[in-house]
Each structure stands twice: as structure tokens, then as C-alpha cells.
C-alpha positions as CSV (number, residue, x, y, z in Angstrom):
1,X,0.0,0.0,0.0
2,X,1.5,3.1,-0.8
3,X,0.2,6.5,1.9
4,X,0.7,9.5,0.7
5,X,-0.3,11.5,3.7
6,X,-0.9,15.0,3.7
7,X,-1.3,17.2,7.3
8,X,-3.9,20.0,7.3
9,X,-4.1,22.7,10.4
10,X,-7.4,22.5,12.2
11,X,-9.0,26.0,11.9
12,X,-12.4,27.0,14.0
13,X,-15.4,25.9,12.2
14,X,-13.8,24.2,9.2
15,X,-14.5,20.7,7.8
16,X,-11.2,19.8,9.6
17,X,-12.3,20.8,12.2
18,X,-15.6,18.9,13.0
19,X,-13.8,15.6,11.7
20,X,-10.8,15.8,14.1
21,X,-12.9,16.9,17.1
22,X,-15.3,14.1,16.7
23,X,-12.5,11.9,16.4
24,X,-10.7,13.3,19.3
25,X,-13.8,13.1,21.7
26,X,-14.1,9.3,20.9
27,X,-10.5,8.8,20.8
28,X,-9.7,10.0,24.5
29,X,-10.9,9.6,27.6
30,X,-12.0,12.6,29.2
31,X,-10.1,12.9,32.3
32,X,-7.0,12.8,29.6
33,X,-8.6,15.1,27.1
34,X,-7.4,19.0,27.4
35,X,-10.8,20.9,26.4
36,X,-10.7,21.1,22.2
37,X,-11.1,25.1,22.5
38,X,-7.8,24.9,24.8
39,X,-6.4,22.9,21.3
40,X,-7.4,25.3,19.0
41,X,-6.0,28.1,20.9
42,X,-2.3,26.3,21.9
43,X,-2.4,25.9,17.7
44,X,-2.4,29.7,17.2
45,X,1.0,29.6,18.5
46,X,3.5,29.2,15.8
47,X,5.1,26.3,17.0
48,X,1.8,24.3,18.1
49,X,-0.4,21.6,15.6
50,X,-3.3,20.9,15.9
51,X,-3.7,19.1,12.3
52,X,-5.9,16.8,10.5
53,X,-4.1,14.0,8.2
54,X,-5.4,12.3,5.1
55,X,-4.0,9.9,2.4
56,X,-5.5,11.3,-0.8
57,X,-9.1,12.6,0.0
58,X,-9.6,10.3,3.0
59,X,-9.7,11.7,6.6
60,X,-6.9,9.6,8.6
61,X,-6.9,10.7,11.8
62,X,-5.2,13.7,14.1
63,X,-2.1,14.7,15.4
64,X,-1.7,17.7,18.2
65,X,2.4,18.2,18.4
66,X,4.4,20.6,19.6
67,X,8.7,21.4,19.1
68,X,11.2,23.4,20.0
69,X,15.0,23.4,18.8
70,X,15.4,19.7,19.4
71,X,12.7,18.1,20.3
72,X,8.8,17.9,19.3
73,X,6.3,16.6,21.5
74,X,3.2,14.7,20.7
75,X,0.3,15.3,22.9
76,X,-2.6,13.4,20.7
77,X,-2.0,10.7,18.0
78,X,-5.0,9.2,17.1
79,X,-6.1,7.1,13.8
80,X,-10.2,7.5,12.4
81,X,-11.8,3.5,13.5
82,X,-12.3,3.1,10.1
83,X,-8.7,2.8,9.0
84,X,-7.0,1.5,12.2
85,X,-5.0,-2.1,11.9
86,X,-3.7,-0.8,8.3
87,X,-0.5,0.8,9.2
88,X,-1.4,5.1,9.1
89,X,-0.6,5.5,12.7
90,X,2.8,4.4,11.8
91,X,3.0,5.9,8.3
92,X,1.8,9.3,10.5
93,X,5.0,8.6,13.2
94,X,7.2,7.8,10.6
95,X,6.4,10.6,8.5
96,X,7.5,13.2,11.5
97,X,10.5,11.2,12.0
98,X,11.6,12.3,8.4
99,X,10.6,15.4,8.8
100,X,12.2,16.0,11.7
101,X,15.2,13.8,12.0
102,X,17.2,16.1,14.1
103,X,14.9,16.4,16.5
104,X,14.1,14.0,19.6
105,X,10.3,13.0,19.6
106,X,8.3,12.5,22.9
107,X,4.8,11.3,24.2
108,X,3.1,9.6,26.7
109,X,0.8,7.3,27.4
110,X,-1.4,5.5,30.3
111,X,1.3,3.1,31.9
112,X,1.5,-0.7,31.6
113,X,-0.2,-2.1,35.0
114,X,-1.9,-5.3,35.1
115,X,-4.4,-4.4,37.5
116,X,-6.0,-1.6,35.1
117,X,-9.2,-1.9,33.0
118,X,-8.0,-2.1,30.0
119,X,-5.0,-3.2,30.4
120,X,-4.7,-5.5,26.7
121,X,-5.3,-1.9,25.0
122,X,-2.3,-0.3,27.4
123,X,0.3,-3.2,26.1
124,X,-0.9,-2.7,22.7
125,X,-0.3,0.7,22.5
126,X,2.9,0.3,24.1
127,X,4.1,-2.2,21.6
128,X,2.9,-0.2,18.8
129,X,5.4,3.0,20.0
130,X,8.0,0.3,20.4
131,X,7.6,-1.3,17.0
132,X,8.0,2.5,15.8
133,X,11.5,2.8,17.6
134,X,10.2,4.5,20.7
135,X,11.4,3.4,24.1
136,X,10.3,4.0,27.6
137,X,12.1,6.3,29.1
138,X,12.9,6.5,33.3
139,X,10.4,8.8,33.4
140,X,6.9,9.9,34.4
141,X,4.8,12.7,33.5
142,X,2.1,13.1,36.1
143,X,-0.8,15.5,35.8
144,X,-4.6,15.7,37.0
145,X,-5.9,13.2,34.2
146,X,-3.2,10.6,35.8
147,X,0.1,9.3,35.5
148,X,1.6,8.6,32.0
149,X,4.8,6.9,31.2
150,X,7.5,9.0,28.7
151,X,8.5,7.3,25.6
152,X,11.4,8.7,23.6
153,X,12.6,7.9,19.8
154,X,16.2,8.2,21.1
155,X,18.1,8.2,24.2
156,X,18.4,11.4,24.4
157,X,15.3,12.8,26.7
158,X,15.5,15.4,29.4
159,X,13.1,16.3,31.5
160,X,14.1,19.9,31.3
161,X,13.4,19.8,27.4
162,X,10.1,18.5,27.6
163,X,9.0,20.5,30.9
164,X,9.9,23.7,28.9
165,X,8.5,22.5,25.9
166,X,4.9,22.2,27.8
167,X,4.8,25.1,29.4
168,X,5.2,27.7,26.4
169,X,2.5,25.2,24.7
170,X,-0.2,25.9,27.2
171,X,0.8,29.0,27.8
172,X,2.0,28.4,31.6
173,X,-1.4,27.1,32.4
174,X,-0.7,23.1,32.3
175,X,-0.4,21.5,35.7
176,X,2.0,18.9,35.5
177,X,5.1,17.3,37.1
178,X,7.7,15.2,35.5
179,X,9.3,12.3,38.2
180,X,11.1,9.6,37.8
181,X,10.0,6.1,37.2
């Protein structure tokens, strides 16, 4: 299958715009979900996406990222049901990873614990990021939706960066620690 993935900014009212907020509501839970408005406005900032992707005329899925000098930060990653299972989300990771290839790329997501509800869909995320070259990291981020385990592309991750990195995103208004594993 050959993608050919295209990434459109999400603008107020657009056709974008209801597609990746529909998406992004059933995509996240809500306790882990920053309010879509607070989305839109953290993409007015140059260096903030909020962006819908498509192959050809087809809506894909989302991506909300951030970067600075070396590193980008991916807050929301999430592929439309309909075309999940046929390799976009990692077409979408490994597109920024060409696009970027100086740059360190980080996210989160809800740690591994056997105890948790859905713990089968936890490992299977994981193991996607890891089939995609990312690797935990010894670190945490920890915020009021929960704690989230840091994965990295390389081995290069500082907390510094990515604490930084948050702040100017949200504008200083994003609650969060980062502590070690």
C-alpha cells in the first residue's frame, strides 16, 4: 500500500475541524482530554499543531504536536476506527521522524499495570510505540488526568526539554510534574 499523507491545520469551524474533534472526543478519555477550544488556541502559537491527516481525499486521523530546537512533543496521536490495523498510525509517526530527523520525539501514554481496566489496550499501545522505535524512558509525567509513562525515539530525553516545551504550549497554564519512574 503506498500512503501519501498530507497534514492540514485544524482552523475554528472548518470541515477539519468537526472531523478531528469528533475523532478526538471518541479517541480520549476525558479525564485525559485538554478541552478542544484549549487545542485550537495552543495551535495559534507558531510552533503548536493541531492538524488533521489524510491519504489522498480520505480523513486519517489527528495529530496535536508541539517542538522546539530539538525536540517535538506529541500530545494526541489518534487514527479514524475506520482505518486503524492498516498501518497510518505508523506511516503518520514515521512521516514526522523524516521530517524531523534532528529532532528527539516524545509522548506519553497511560502506563503498563496489570491491575488496570484495560490493560490488553495499554500493552498494545505500548508495543505499537515500540515497534515505531520508541522506548520508555525513566520517566513519568504526572498531571490531573493521571500518571503517563514518557517514551522517547532516542536516548536522548531530558526532563528539562520537555517540561519547557509544555509550558510555552499551554501558555504556563498546564499542571504537571515530570518524576522519575
Amino acid at each position: 500500500m503506498i500512503f501519501i499523507l498530507t497534514f492540514k491545520n485544524v482552523k475554528w469551524g472548518t470541515k477539519n475541524y468537526f472531523k478531528v474533534r469528533k475523532l478526538y472526543l471518541g479517541a480520549f478519555p476525558k479525564n485525559e482530554r485538554f478541552p478542544f477550544v484549549g487545542l485550537l488556541a495552543m495551535a495559534l502559537q507558531k510552533r503548536v499543531n493541531l492538524q488533521a491527516v489524510y491519504d489522498h481525499d480520505n480523513f486519517i486521523g489527528l495529530i496535536f504536536w508541539t517542538y522546539a530546537e530539538k525536540i517535538i512533543y506529541i500530545g494526541y496521536l489518534a487514527v479514524d476506527p475506520v482505518w486503524r490495523g492498516k498501518g497510518y498510525g505508523s506511516q503518520i509517526l514515521n512521516s514526522m521522524k523524516q521530517r524531523y530527523s534532528e529532532k528527539e520525539i516524545v509522548l506519553d501514554i497511560e502506563p503498563v499495570i496489570k491491575t488496570a481496566k484495560n490493560y490488553s489496550q495499554r500493552l498494545n499501545r505500548l508495543s505499537f510505540y515500540k515497534r515505531n522505535g520508541f522506548r520508555l524512558t525513566k520517566s513519568n509525567l504526572v498531571d490531573e488526568g493521571g500518571h503517563y509513562s514518557i517514551l522517547s525515539s532516542d536516548g536522548s530525553f531530558k526532563k528539562s526539554n520537555l517540561s519547557k516545551l509544555l509550558e510555552r504550549m499551554s501558555f504556563n497554564c498546564y499542571k504537571f510534574k515530570i518524576v522519575s519512574r
